[in-house]
N, C-alpha and C positions, 0 to 999 in steps of 0.2 A: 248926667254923664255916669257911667257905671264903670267902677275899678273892678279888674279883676286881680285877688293876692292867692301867692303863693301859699298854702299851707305846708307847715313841714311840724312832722309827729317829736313832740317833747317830751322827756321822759318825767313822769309824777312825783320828781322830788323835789322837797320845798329846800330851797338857796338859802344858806347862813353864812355868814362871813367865818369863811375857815376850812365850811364845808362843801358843799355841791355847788357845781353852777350846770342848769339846766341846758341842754344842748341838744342836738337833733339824735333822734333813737337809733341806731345802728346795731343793736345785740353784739356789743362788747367788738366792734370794729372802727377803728377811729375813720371821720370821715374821709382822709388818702386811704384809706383802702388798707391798713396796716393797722392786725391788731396788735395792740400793746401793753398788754394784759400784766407783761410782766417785766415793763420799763417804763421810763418815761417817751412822751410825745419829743418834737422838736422844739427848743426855746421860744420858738417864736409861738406855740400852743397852736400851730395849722391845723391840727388835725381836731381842734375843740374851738370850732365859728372862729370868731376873730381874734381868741384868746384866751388866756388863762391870767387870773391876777397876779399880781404881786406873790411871791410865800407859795405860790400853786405850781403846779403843774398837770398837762393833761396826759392819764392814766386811764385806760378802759375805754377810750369816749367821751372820760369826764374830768373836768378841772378836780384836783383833788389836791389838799393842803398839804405839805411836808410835815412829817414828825421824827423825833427820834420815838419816844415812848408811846403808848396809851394817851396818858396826861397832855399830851399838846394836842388831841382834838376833843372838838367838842360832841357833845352829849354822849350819846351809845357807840361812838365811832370808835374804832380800835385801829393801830398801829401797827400795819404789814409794811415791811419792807421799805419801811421810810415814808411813807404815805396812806392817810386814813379811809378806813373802810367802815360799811356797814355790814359785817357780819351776819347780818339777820339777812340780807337777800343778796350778795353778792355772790357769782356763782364762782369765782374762782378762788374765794376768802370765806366759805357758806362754813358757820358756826364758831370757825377758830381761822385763824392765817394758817394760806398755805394751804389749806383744805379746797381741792379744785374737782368741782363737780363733774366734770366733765371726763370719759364719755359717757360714766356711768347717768348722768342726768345735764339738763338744759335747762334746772330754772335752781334757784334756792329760795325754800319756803321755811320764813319763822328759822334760818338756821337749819335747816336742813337741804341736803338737795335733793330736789324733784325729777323728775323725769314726765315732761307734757302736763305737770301738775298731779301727778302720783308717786308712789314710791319710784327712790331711785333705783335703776338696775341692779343684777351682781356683777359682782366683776368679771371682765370677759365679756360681757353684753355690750351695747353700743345705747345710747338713744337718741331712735330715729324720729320724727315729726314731718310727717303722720307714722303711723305705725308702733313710736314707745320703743319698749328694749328690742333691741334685734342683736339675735349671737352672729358678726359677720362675717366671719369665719367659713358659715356653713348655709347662710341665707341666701337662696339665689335671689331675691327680693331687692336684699340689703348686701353685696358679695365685696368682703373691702372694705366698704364704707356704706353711710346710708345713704339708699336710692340708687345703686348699683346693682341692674340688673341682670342675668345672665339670659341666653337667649334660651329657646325652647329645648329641651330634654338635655339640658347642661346643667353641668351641676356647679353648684360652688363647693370646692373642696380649699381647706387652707388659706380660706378668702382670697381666692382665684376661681374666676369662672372658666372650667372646662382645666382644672389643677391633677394633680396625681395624688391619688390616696397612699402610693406605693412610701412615698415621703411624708405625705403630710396625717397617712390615718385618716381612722375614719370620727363621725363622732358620734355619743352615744342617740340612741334613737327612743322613741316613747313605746312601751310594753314590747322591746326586741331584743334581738342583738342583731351588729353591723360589722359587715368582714369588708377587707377590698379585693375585690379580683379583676385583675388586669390592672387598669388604673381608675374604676370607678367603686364607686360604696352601697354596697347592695346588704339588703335583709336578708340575712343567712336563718335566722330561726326567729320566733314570737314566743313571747309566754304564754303559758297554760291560759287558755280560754281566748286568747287575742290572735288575731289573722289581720293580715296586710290585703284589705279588698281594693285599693286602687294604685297598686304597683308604687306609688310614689313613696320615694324614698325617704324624705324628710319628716312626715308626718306619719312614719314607723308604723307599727302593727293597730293600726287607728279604728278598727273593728272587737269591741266584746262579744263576743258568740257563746250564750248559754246553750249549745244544743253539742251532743256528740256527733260529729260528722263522720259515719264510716267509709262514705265513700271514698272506693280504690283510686289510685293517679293510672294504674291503664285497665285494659279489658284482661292482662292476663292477671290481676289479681283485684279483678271487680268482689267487692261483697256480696257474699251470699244471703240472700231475705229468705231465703227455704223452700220450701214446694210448700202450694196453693192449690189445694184440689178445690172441684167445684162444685162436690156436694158432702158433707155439706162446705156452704159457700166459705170462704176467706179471702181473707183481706191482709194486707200490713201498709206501715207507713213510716218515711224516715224524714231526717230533716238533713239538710247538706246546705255547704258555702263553699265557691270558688272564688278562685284570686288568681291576680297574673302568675303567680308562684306554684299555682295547682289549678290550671284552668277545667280540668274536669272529674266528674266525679262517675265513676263505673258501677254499676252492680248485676246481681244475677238472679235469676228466681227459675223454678221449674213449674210450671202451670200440668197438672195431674187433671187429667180427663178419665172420671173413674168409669167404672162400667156399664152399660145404659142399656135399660129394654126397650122404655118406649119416648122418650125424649132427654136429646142430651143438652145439659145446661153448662156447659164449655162456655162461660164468657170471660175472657181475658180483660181486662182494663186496666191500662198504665196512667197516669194523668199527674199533669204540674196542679196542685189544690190550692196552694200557695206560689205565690210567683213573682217576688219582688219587683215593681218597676217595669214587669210585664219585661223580665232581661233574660229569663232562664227558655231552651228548650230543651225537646231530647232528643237522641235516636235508639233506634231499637233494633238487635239483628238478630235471629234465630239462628240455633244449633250449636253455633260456633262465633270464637270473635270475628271468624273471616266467612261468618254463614251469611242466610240469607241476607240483604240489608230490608228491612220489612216497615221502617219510620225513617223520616230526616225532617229536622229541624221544623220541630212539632212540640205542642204542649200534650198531646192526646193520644194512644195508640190501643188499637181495640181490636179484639178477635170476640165473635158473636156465634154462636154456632144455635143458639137459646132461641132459632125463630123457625117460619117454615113460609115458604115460599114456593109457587111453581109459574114458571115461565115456559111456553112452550111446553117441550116434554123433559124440563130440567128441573127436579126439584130441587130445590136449596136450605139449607139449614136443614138442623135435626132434630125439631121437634113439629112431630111424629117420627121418629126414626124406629125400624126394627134391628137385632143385633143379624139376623140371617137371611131372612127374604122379606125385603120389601116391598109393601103392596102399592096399591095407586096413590100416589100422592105424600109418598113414607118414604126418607131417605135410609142410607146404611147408617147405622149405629156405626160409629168410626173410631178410632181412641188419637185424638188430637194431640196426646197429651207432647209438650216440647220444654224446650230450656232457653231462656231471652236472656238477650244481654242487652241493658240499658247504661245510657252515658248522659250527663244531664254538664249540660255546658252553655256557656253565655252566649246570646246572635254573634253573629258576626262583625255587627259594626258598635256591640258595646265594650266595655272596658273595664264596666263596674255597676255591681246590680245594690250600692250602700252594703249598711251594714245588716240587713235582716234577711234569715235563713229562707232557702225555699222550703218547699214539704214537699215528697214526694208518693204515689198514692199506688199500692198495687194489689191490683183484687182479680178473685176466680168466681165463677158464679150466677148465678142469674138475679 
């Protein structure tokens, strides 16, 4: 015949007359449901199995001896509040009476308290399991209390989710600073070298960027890269980061088509070289910010002139070109030369290309 027993988790401390009597584990909640951390249980000891002895009472979840002093318990046990403790891992008596771990931590080790079995939090922090310290205040994670979550693009402000900054302030952020406007908490500015690449507000200006970013926030004051003529050939190249706070980056160049007798090496070439996460494109427009639009949402944009082709009776391209009368097969020597405006901005459906710069590449020349 096969018995089937209950098992029920005991806590690992050895029973002396005077001190512990072994009970079911409940993490400092007597078994009604009522913790009593910082009284006694009911005479009759309900809340510790069937009982507490003689001289005991149950405290914590656990039968625990009356004392007035130290000297009335035994061994290492010390005298809180009329009743002996062990100091060394009790989390609401951790090192001396009185000393209550909690919220800064959840366990006490050796007299100290822990938090999940590491340092305890600082003050103002919570610890949560899973997770450790969490400030709840400001954790949409942890909002309140631990495991209190806020729902999507809400924030916890003044551990309230979806709260007013207007009363409650904002809190500080990592490599920023934080303002409130309206009633939410937004990154008003980052420090030198750090940028906010995924708008999220909690995890502050969460990007180191070693690279100078010139690029402008519109096309009426895109950077100038300079004029690029195309013989001889040149080149330059910049590196730029956008964020939801500066989602684009403008620039300008003038492509010089110098003078040509007999072929002209007019090649334009804009191009992403770099291109984090395959997140960046660009557009391109001639003359003016409201000129041609000549690229969209493209990594690549080319003007060729450096070839020669004939279809039909159309030649193409200018090399062989002459500057005044072309013959069979020679186009006009032309002067191409123009002014681009380039904007180098995230697709459409990203949000965030991490924290590494693009490079952007722009050359004249054949």
């Amino acid at each position: 015949m096969r018995t089937t027993m209950a098992l029920v988790s005991m806590l690992a401390i050895a029973c002396s007359e005077g001190g512990y009597q072994n009970i079911p584990s409940d993490s400092h909640t007597d078994m009604d449901g009522v913790d009593s951390h910082d009284g006694t249980d009911t005479a009759d000891g309900s809340g510790c199995g069937s009982g507490c002895p003689t001289g005991m009472d149950c405290v914590d979840g656990l039968c625990r001896s009356r004392c007035t002093d130290s000297g009335d318990c035994p061994g290492a046990l010390e005298c809180c509040d009329g009743h002996c403790y062990n100091t060394s891992s009790e989390v609401y008596n951790c090192g001396e009476c009185g000393n209550d771990c909690l919220p800064e931590g959840n366990a006490c080790l050796s007299g100290y308290c822990s938090c999940n079995g590491a340092e305890a939090c600082d003050e103002g922090y919570s610890c949560c399991n899973p997770g450790g310290c969490k400030f709840t205040m400001w954790d949409r994670e942890n909002c309140g209390s631990c495991g209190s979550v806020c729902v999507e693009d809400q924030q916890c402000i003044g551990g309230v989710c979806g709260g007013s900054c207007a009363s409650a302030g904002c809190p500080e952020v990592p490599h920023g600073t934080a303002s409130c406007e309206g009633s939410e908490c937004v990154i008003s500015a980052c420090d030198v070298g750090w940028v906010d690449g995924d708008g999220v507000f909690e995890n502050g200006c969460e990007c180191e960027i070693d690279v100078t970013d010139f690029g402008a926030a519109t096309c009426l004051e895109a950077y100038n890269l300079g004029s690029l003529s195309d013989s001889p050939s040149s080149s330059v190249t910049t590196q730029g980061f956008t964020s939801p706070a500066a989602p684009e980056d403008w620039y300008t160049f003038t492509a010089t088509d110098t003078t040509d007798t007999d072929c002209d090496t007019f090649h334009v070439l804009v191009e992403l070289i770099v291109n984090p996460l395959a997140s960046y494109q660009l557009d391109v427009y001639s003359g003016a910010c409201d000129g041609t639009n000549e690229c969209t949402d493209d990594i690549t944009f080319e003007v060729d002139n450096a070839y020669s082709s004939v279809v039909g009776t159309e030649v193409r391209g200018e090399c062989p070109c002459d500057p005044t009368a072309p013959g069979p097969g020679e186009a006009l020597c032309s002067d191409n030369t123009a002014t681009y405006y380039v904007v180098v901005h995230l697709k459409a459906d990203v949000t965030s290309a991490g924290c590494e710069p693009y490079t952007l590449s722009v050359s004249n020349g054949s």
